[in-house]
C-alpha positions in Angstrom: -2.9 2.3 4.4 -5.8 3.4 6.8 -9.6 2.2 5.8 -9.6 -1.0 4.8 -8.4 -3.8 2.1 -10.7 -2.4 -0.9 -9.1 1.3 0.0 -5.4 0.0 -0.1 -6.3 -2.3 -3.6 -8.3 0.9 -4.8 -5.7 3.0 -3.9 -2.7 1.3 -5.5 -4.2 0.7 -8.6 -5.6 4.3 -9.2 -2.3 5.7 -7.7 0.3 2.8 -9.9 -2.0 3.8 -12.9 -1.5 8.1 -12.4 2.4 6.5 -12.1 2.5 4.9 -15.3 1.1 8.1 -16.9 3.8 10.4 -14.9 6.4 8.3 -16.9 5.0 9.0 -19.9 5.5 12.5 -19.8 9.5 12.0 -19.3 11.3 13.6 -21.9 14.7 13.7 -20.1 16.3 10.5 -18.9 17.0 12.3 -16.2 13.9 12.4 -14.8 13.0 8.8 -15.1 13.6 7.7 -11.2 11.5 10.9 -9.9 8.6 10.1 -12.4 8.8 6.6 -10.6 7.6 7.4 -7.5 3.9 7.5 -7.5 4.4 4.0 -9.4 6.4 2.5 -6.4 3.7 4.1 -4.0 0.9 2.2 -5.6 3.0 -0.8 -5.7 3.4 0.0 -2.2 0.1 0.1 -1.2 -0.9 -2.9 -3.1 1.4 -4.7 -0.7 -0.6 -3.7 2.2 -3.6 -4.4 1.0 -2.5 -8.1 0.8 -1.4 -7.3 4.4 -4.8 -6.4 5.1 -5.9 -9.8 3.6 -3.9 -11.8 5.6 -4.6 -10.2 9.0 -8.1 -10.9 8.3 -8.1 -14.5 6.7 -5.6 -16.7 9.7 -5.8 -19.0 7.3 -3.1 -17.2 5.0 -0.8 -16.8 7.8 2.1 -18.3 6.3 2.4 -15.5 4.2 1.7 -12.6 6.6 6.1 -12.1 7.2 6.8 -12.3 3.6 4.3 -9.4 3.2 5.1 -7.6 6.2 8.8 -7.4 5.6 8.0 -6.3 1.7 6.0 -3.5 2.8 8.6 -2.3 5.4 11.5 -3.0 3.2 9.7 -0.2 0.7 8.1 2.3 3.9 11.8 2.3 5.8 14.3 1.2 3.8 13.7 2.0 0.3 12.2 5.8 0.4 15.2 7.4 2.5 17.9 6.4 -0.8 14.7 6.7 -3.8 13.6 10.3 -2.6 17.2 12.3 -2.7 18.3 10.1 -5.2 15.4 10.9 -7.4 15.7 14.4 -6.8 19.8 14.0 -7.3 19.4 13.3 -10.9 17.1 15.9 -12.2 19.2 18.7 -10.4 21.5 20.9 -12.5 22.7 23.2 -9.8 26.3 22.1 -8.4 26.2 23.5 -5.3 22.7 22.1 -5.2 24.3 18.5 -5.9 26.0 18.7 -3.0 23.6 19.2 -0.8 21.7 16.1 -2.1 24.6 14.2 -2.3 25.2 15.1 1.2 21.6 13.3 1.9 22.0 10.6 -0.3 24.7 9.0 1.8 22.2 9.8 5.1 19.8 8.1 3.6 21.9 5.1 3.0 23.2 5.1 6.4 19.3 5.4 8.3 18.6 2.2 5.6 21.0 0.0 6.8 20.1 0.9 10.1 16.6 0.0 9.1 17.6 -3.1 7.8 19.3 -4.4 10.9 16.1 -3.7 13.0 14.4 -5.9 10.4 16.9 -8.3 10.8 17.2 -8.6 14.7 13.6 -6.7 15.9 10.2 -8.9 15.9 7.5 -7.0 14.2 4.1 -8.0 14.5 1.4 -6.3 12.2 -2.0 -5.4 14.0 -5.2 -4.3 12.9 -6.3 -1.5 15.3 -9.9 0.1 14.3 -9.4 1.0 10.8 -5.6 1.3 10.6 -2.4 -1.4 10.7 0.0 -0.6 13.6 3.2 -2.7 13.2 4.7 -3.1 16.7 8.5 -3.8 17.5 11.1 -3.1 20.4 13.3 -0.7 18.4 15.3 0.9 21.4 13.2 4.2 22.1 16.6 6.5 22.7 17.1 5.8 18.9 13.7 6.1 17.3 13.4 9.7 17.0 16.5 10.5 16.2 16.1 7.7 13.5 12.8 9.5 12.5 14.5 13.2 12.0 17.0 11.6 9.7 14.2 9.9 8.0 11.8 13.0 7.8 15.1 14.8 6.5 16.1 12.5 3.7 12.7 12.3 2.5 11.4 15.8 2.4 14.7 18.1 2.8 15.5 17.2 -1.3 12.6 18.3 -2.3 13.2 22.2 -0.5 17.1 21.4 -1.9 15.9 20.7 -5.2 15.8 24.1 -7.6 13.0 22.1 -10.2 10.1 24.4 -10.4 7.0 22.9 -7.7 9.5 20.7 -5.7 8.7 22.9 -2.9 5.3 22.4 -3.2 5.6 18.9 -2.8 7.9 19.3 0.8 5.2 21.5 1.9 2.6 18.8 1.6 4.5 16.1 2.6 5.9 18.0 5.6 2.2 19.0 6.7 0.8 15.3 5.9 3.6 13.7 8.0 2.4 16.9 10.6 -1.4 15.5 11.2 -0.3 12.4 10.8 1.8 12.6 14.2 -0.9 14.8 15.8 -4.1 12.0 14.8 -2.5 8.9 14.1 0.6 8.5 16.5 0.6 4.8 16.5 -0.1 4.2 12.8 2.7 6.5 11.5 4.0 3.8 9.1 0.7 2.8 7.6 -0.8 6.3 7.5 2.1 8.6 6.6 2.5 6.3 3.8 -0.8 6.6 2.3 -1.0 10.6 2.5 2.8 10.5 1.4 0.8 8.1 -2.3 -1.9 10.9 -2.9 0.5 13.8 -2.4 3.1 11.9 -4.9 0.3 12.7 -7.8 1.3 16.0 -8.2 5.0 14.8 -9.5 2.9 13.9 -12.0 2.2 18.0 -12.6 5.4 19.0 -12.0 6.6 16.7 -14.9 3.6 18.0 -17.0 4.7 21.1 -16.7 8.2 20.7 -17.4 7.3 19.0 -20.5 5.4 22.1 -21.2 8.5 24.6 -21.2 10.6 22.0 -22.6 8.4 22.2 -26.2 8.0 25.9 -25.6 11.8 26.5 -25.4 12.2 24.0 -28.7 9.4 26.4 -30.2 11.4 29.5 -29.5 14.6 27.9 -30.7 13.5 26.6 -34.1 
């Protein structure tokens, strides 16, 4: 996360605590790995605040790859299978389930692909001004096409998805992950990631809301 330690602590917590809350307005099972995902952001960006600890205290070193790979694992590897797979099991629509399904198995291709950079690229985490930049030597012919697949597994589902205010959500994520290229090329991980936890708040709405009809329909029916 850009700022600083306190902001990615801060920033967790507030954001894991709005996540804990989102879960509490499930009243479908099938909407328990979409209400989820503000929680796993704050855990996220927990993680990088002990990042930012370590970068700044050498002393602590030993630790700075076990942190490093935690908070990748989740940025690279996790999102492109949680996002369609979240938005998989709330959708009702068959043709709809296709589509998804269709992204699903992308997005568990692009992870193992991520995985095997992990496993055979160095990374090193820098502090540059008031943003981590995590440097590697992934072969430039396949980063953006890597990054397209990413961008599409991660905010496609939400324009597939037929859940009232999904679309929303793609529109802010698309247009977060937009400035973020523009103003803060070389911190796309760190950055993207943080805009990606505030924008995640309003799943917290979206389930709000469908709790809303939900009692209103039970109203009507009884």
């Amino acid at each position: 996360m850009c700022f600083s330690m306190e902001a990615s602590f801060a920033g967790g917590i507030i954001i894991g605590g709005i996540g804990v809350a989102t879960i509490c307005k499930v009243h479908k099972p099938s909407q328990i790995v979409f209400a989820s995902i503000p929680l796993f952001f704050g855990f996220q960006q927990i993680i990088e605040g002990c990042m930012w600890f370590i970068l700044q205290h050498p002393s602590y070193e030993q630790y700075q790859k076990p942190i490093m790979y935690a908070y990748l694992i989740m940025a690279q590897v996790f999102w492109p299978i949680m996002i369609p797979l979240a938005v998989l099991t709330m959708e009702e629509n068959k043709k709809r389930k296709k589509v998804l399904w269709g992204l699903l198995g992308i997005g568990l291709i692009l992870s193992v692909y991520y995985i095997a950079c992990l496993v055979f690229i160095n990374v090193t985490p820098k502090i540059g001004g008031y943003h981590i930049e995590y440097l590697d030597a992934t072969p430039k012919p396949a980063e953006i096409p890597a990054f397209l697949l990413y961008l599409a597994t991660s905010i496609t589902p939400l324009f597939v998805s037929s859940i009232k205010r999904t679309h929303l959500l793609g529109i802010l994520m698309a247009l977060s992950c937009l400035v973020t290229i523009i103003f803060f090329t070389h911190y796309l991980t760190s950055v993207w990631c943080f805009f990606a936890a505030i924008i995640s708040i309003i799943i917290f709405w979206i389930l709000l809301d469908a709790k809303r009809m939900h009692v209103l329909i039970n109203k009507k029916v009884y």
